[in-house]
C-alpha positions in Angstrom: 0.0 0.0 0.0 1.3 3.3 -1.1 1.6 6.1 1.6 -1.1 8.3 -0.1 -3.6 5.7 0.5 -2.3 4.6 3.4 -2.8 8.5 4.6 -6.4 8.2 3.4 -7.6 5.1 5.6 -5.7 6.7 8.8 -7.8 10.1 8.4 -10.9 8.3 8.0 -10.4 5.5 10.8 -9.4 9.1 12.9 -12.7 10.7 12.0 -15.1 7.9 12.1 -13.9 6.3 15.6 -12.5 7.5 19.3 -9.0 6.7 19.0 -7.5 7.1 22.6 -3.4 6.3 21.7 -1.7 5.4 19.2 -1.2 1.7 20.0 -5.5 1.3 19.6 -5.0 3.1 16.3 -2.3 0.7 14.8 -4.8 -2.3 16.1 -7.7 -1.1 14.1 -5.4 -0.7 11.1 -4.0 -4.0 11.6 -7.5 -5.0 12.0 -8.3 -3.9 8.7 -5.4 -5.7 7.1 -3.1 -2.2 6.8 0.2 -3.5 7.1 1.9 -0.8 9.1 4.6 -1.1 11.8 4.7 1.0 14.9 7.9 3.5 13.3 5.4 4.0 9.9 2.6 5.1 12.0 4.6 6.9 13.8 6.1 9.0 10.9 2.8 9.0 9.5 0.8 11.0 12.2 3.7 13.7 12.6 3.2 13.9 8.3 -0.2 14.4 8.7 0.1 16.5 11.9 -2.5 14.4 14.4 -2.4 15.8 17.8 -4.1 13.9 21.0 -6.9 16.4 22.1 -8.9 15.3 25.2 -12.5 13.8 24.0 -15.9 15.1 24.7 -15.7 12.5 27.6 -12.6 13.8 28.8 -10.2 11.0 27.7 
């Protein structure tokens, strides 16, 4: 899977779940059948500039 794309499913699994670290977000990747390691995601959310904001239920 190319980065681009890769880039697309992380935005959408971002918008259309809760994700509360970065270890549950590489699990529902995986999940999907994304094969990412922990260093690509990494480099991937400083990329696409994801930051951790607390959650409506304060998580």
């Amino acid at each position: 899977m190319d980065k681009k794309n890769r880039h697309k499913i992380i935005k959408e699994v971002i918008l259309s779940n809760e994700i509360s670290s970065q270890e549950a977000l590489l699990n529902i990747l995986t999940d999907k059948g994304i094969d990412i390691t922990q260093a690509t995601l990494s480099r991937d959310i400083k990329e696409l500039k994801i930051v951790k904001v607390p959650s409506v239920s304060g998580n």
